[in-house]
N, C-alpha and C positions, 0 to 999 in steps of 0.2 A: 130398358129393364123396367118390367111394372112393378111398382110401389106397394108393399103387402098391406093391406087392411083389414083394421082389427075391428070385429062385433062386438060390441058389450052385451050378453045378454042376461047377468043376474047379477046382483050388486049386494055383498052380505056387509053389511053394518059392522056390525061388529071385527072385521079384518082394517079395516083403517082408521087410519090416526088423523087425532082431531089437527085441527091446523094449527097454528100459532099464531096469537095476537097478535094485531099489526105492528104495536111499540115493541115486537120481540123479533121483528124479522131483520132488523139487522145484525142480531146478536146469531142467526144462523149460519153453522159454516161451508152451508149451500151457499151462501149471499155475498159472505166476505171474500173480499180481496181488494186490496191497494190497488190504484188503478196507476199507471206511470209519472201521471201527473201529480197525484199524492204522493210518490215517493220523491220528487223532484226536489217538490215542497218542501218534503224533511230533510233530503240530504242539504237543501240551502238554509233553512235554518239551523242543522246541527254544524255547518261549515261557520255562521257565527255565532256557537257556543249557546246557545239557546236550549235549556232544559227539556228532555224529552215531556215531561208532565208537562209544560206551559203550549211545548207544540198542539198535544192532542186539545186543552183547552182551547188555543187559538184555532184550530181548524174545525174545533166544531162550534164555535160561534161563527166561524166564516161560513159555514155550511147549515146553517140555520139548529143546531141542537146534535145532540150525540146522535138523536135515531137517525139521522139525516146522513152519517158516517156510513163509508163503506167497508168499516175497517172498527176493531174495538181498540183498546186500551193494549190488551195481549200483542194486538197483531202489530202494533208499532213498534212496542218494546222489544219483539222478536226482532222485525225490519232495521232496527237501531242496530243490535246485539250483533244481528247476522253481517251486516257491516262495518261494523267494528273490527269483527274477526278476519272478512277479507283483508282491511287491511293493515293486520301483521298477523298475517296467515304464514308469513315466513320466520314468524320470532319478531319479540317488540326491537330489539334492538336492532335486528337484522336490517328492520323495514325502516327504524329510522335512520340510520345511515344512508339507506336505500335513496330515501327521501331527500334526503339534505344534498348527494352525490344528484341526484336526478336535478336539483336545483339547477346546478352548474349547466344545465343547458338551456336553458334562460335566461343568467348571472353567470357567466364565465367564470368571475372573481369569487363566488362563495366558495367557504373553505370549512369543513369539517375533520376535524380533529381528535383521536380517541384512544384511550387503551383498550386491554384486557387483564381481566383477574387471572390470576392461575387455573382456576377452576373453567377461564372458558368464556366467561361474561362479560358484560359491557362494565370497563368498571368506570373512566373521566369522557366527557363527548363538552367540545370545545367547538363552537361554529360562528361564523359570523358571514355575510354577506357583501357585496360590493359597494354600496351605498353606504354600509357602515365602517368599511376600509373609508371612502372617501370622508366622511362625517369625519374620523377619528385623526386623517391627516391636517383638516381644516382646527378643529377642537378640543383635539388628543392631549392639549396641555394641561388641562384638568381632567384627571380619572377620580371615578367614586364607584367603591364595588362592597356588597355585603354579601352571605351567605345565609340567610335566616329562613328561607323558604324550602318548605319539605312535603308543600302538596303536591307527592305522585304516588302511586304503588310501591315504589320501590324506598321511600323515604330519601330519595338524594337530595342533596343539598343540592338550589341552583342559586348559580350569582349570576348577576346581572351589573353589565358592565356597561357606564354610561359616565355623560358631561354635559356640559349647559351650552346650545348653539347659541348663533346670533341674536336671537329674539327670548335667549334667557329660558328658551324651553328645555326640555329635558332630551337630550341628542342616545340613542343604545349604538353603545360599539358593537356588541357582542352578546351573547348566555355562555352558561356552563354548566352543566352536571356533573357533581362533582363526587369520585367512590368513597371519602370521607375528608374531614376535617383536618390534616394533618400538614402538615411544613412541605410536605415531599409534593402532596396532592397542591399545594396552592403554589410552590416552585411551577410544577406541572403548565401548568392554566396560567403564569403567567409570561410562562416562556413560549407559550405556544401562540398567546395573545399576542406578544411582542415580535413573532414569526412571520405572525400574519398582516401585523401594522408593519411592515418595512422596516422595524427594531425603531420605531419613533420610542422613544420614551415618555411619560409625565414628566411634568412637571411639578405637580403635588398629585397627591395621593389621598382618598377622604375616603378613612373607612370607620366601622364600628368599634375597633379596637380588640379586634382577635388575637390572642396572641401568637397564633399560628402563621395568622395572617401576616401580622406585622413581622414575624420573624423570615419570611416568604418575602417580601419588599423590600427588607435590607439586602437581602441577598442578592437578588434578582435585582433589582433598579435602585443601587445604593446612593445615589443622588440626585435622587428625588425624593421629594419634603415630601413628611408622610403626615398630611393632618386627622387626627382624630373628630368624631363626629362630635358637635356640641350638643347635641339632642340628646345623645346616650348618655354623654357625660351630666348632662341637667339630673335627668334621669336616676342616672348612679347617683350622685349627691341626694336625692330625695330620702332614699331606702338606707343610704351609709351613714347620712349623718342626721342626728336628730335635732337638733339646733337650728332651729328656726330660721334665726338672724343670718344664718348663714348664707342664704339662698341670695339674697341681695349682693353679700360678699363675692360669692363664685362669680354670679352673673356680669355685674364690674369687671371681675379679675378675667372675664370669658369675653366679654364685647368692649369694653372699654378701650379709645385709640391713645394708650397709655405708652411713655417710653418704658425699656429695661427696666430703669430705674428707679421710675415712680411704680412700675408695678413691683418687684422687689420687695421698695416700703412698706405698700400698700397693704400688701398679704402678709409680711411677717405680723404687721400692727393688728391687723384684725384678726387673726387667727389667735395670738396672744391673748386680745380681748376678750374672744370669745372661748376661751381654754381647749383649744380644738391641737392643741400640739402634739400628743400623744394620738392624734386618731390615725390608724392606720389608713385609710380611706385620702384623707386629707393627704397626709405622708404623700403617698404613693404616688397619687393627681400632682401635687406640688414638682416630685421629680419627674415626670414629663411635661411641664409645664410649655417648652417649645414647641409641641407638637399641637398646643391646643390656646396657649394664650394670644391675643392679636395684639401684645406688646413685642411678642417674640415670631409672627407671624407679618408683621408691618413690613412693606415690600414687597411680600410673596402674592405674587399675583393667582388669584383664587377664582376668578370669574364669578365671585359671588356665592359661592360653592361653599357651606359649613357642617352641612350633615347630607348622610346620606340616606335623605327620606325621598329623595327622587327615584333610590332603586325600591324603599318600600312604597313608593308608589303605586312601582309596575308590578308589583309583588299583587298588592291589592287590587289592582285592574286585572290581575290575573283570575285571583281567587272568588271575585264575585261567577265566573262560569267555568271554573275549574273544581275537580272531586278528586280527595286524597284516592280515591281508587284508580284513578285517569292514569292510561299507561305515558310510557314516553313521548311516542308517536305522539299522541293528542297534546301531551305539553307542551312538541316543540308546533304542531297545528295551532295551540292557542297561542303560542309565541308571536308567530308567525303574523297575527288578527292585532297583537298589541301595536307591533312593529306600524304596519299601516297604519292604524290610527294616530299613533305620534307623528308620523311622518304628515300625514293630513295636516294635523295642526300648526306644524310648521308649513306647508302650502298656503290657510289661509292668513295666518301672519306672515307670511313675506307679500301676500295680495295687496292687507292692509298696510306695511310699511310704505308698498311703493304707489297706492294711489290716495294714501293719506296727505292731506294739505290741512298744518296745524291752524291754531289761531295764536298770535303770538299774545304774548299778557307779560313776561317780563321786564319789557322798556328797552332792553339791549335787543332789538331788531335784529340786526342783520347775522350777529352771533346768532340768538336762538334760531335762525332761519338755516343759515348755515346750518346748523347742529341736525335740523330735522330734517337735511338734504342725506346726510353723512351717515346717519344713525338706524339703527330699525325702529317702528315706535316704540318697543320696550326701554331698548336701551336710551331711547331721546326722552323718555317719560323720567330716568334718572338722573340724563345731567341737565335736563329745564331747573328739576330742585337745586339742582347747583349754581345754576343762574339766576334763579332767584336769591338764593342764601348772597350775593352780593350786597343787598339792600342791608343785610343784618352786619354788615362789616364795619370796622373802622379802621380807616386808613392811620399807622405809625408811622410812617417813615419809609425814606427813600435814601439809598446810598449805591455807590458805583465805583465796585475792584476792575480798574482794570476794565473793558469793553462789558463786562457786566452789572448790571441793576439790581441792585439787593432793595425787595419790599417789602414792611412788615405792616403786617395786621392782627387785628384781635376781633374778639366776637361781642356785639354788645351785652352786656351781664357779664363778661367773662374777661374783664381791662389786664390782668396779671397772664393769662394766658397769650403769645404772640407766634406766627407763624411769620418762617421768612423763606421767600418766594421770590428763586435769581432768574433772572430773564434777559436772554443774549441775542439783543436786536441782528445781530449779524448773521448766528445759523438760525432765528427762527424757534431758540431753544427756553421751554419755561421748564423747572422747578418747582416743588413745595417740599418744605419738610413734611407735612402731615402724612405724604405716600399714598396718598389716595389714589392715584393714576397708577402707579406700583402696584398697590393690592386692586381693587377695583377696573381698572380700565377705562376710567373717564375722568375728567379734568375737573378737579375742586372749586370751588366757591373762589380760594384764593387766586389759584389760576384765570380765573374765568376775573375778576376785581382789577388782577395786573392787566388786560386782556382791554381792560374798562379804559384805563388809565392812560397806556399806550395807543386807543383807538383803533386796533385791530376789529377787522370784522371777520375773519376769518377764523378757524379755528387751526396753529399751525401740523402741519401732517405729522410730525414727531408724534404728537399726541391722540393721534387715532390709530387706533388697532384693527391690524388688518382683518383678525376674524370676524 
């Protein structure tokens, strides 16, 4: 086939159009187009949560200047927009279900959980994954859950459901969205949680102090210690009460390792002094006082656990690349990005626990050595202090009921105050009254002093926890 060819032979000026400045030729929509590589680009940055304005930034200093773009400002945010809709081109809710159910073939063990409104709509979505089934049977003895977070479209509340692993980091059981605030909705969410964990239960419980909520946890898992966060509670006293002097009062009557009945004292006295007996605030705090004082919390083992700013943690790890317009799908995508990264973190702390080789400095050898075989380094970063607090002791007395060893100590400055610490050569078995190993998980100053005494190098197994 021969090629047709064209004569030019008159050329009138005036019928064409001038050109376009060079700095104007990428803004032609002769010129633009994404090429597959630039979309690649953006779909892996908006996969981690990276603002579409910061992208176009980024890629046109990678590309030496905007004119240097194949593509403007418009044609990204279009390219964003237009997949965004792909996908929940089925309905947001549709697609997140869609998603979480698609997991399962990657994770067997993911479980997504939901109603509907009457009208037809997503109204509670409860999900959680196989690693955090496994995290929550290793961990699960401390739960802490808040509902304060409401960056999405649809304004739901989400909780996030977490506890502190071996290395004291923040472990996620679970999320939730939740269709409102109400006894019925948090019944809901935590019977479904409990569905999915094998019906392990808490063992405490650390929340904000909702009353919905907490009316939802008696119900639901009546025997387990529901402690209040102390954060909030600081918090509240700021705004309730105006009395200065107070702050010192609460904070004693909140951390102080007081019995019953020196805190009892302690607060009637001060509260009198400072004429705070009428304050409804005060009132109020006072009759829950078990829930939240560590006179009345002594024993309950907490892992460390007092408020629940670990779930506003992830709250705010969220919110730096999350938008109250962001539908579901993207929340539970950004969910998804937090997940990894916590889990990261515990990756390289367990690197560090196990090819860590400490220096020892305390003088008891073969215990702090021991300790730092046994421990992860966070938690051996906690009981060295206790091994050292040896040194500030002084020895009271020694007596012996019976195949047991009754030991008292006191703390230098502190001769009126004595701890007695029985120790049963036979099982292997120590005591403190202080409860430190009860609330805490590691073995006191005074343990570790008996420890000294008896020439133990070892630390006995009764006293290590298996989490």
């Amino acid at each position: 086939m021969q090629k047709s060819v064209w004569k030019v032979r008159t050329i009138v000026d005036e019928h064409n159009h001038e050109l376009a400045p060079a700095i104007f030729t990428n803004l032609l929509p002769s010129h633009r187009k994404m090429s597959e590589g630039d979309k690649a680009q953006v779909d892996s940055f908006k996969q981690f949560g990276i603002p579409t304005s910061k992208i176009m930034a980024y890629m046109a200093g990678q590309s030496g200047g905007y004119s240097m773009l194949r593509f403007t400002k418009r044609d990204l945010y279009n390219y964003v927009h237009g997949q965004r809709l792909a996908r929940i081109s089925d309905g947001d809710a549709a697609a997140t279900i869609g998603y979480l159910e698609g997991k399962a073939n990657v994770d067997m063990m993911t479980s997504a959980h939901y109603t509907r409104t009457p009208d037809n709509r997503l109204g509670s979505l409860f999900w959680a994954d196989g690693e955090m089934m496994a995290d929550y049977q290793l961990f699960g003895d401390i739960l802490a859950f808040d509902s304060t977070y409401r960056a999405n479209k649809y304004r739901k509340p989400m909780v996030v459901f977490s506890g502190s692993n071996h290395h004291k980091q923040t472990s996620i059981f679970g999320f939730a969205l939740l269709e409102d605030e109400e006894v019925r909705t948090y019944r809901w969410v935590l019977l479904n949680l409990l569905d999915v964990m094998g019906h392990k239960k808490p063992c405490v419980v650390v929340t904000d102090g909702d009353k919905a909520m907490r009316a939802a946890i008696a119900e639901v898992i009546p025997t387990t210690k529901h402690r209040l966060c102390s954060w909030h509670l600081e918090k509240n006293y700021v705004q309730r009460v105006k009395e200065t002097e107070f702050r010192k009062v609460f904070q004693k009557a909140l951390y102080a390792n007081l019995d019953i009945n020196e805190f009892e004292e302690y607060w009637k006295t001060a509260v009198e002094s400072l004429g705070l007996q009428d304050n409804i605030w005060v009132q109020s705090t006072y009759d829950s006082r078990e829930s939240w004082a560590m006179a009345y919390l002594r024993g309950t083992f907490c892992a460390g656990y007092r408020t629940t700013s670990r779930c506003e943690g992830i709250n705010a790890f969220v919110k730096g690349f999350l938008r109250s317009t962001d539908s579901i799908l993207e929340l539970v995508h950004s969910l998804d990005r937090v997940v990894k990264d916590y889990r990261n973190n515990e990756v390289t702390a367990q690197f560090y626990s196990t090819y860590y080789t400490p220096v020892l400095t305390t003088g008891l050898n073969s215990i702090e050595l021991f300790a730092s075989k046994v421990y992860t380094r966070a938690v051996f970063r906690e009981v060295k202090k206790q091994i050292k607090g040896v040194a500030t002791l002084l020895f009271r007395g020694r007596d012996s009921i019976s195949t047991t060893c009754v030991y008292k100590f006191s703390k230098m400055g502190k001769p009126n105050r004595t701890y007695k610490v029985l120790y049963d050569p036979n099982e292997e078995r120590i005591e403190c009254e202080c409860s430190m190993w009860n609330s805490e998980g590691i073995p006191c100053s005074h343990i570790f002093c008996v420890m000294k005494y008896e020439g133990l190098e070892k630390i006995p197994g009764g006293l290590i926890l298996s989490r």
